[in-house]
N, C-alpha and C positions, 0 to 999 in steps of 0.2 A: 535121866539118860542112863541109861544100862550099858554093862561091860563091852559088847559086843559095837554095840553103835560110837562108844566112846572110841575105842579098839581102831575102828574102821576110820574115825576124825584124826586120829596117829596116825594114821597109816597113811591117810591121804597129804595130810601138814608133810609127812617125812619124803613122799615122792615130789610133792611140786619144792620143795625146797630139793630135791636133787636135780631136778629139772633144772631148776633157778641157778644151780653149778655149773652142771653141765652148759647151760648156755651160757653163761658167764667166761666158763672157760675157752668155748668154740667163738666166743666173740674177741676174745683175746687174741688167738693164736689166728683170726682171720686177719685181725689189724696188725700183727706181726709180718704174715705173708705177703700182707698191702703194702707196707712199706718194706719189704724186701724185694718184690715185684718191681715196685718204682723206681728202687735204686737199682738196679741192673738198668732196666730202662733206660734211664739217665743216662748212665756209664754207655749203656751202649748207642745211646743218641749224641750224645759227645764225641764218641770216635768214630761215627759213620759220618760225620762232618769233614774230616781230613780225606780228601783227595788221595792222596801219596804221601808217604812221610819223607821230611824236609832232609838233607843229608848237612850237617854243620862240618864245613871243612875249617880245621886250624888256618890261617894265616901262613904261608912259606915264606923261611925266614931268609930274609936279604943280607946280603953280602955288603962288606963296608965301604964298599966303591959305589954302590947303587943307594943310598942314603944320602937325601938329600938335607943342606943343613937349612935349618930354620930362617927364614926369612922377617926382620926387623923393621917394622912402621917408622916413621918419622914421629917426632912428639908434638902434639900442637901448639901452635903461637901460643905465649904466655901474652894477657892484656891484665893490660894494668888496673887495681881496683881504684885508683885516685885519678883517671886519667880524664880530659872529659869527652865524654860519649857524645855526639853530633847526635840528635833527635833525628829518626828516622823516617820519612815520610810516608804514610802511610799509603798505599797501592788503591786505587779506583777501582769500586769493586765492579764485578760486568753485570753488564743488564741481562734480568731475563728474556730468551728470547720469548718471543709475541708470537701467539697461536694462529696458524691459518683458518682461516672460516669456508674452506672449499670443502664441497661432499667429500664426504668420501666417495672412493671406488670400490664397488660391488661386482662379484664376478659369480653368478649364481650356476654355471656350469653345465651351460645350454648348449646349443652346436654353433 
């Protein structure tokens, strides 16, 4: 191999390895823009979802005449744990009802 053909094997190794940058780098900063893209997208597919926005009013605060006071349950029957329990009968359970064996009705929408 002579200077010149050797020379030209450089030259070519040194362009396709700048090649191989440059698209390196243009594949980077495309998948950067892709997800920068997406996120707007998003953001703005989220807020074209709200109709009108919601107005949150505070609560107006009441006066101590209009304040109702709390209201008190009863406590339940205490039963006794030694007491004895009458066995409870147990309820008859209902029969299924029985299937009719009539056609059906068909109404196929004639005159």
């Amino acid at each position: 191999m002579d200077t010149v053909e050797q020379s030209r094997t450089y030259e070519a190794i040194r362009a396709r390895d700048a090649a191989h940058v440059r698209l390196r780098r243009f594949t980077g900063g495309a998948v950067a823009v892709a997800v920068g893209l997406s996120a707007v997208f998003a953001a703005l597919a989220a807020n074209a979802t709200h109709a009108k926005k919601t107005i949150v009013r505070s609560p107006a605060k009441r006066s101590a005449s209009q304040v109702r006071p709390l209201t008190v349950a009863p406590a339940a029957p205490l039963v006794s744990v030694e007491a004895d329990a009458s066995p409870v009968a147990p309820t008859p359970q209902a029969t299924a009802p029985t299937p009719s064996y009539a056609p059906p009705v068909v109404s196929s929408g004639g005159s």
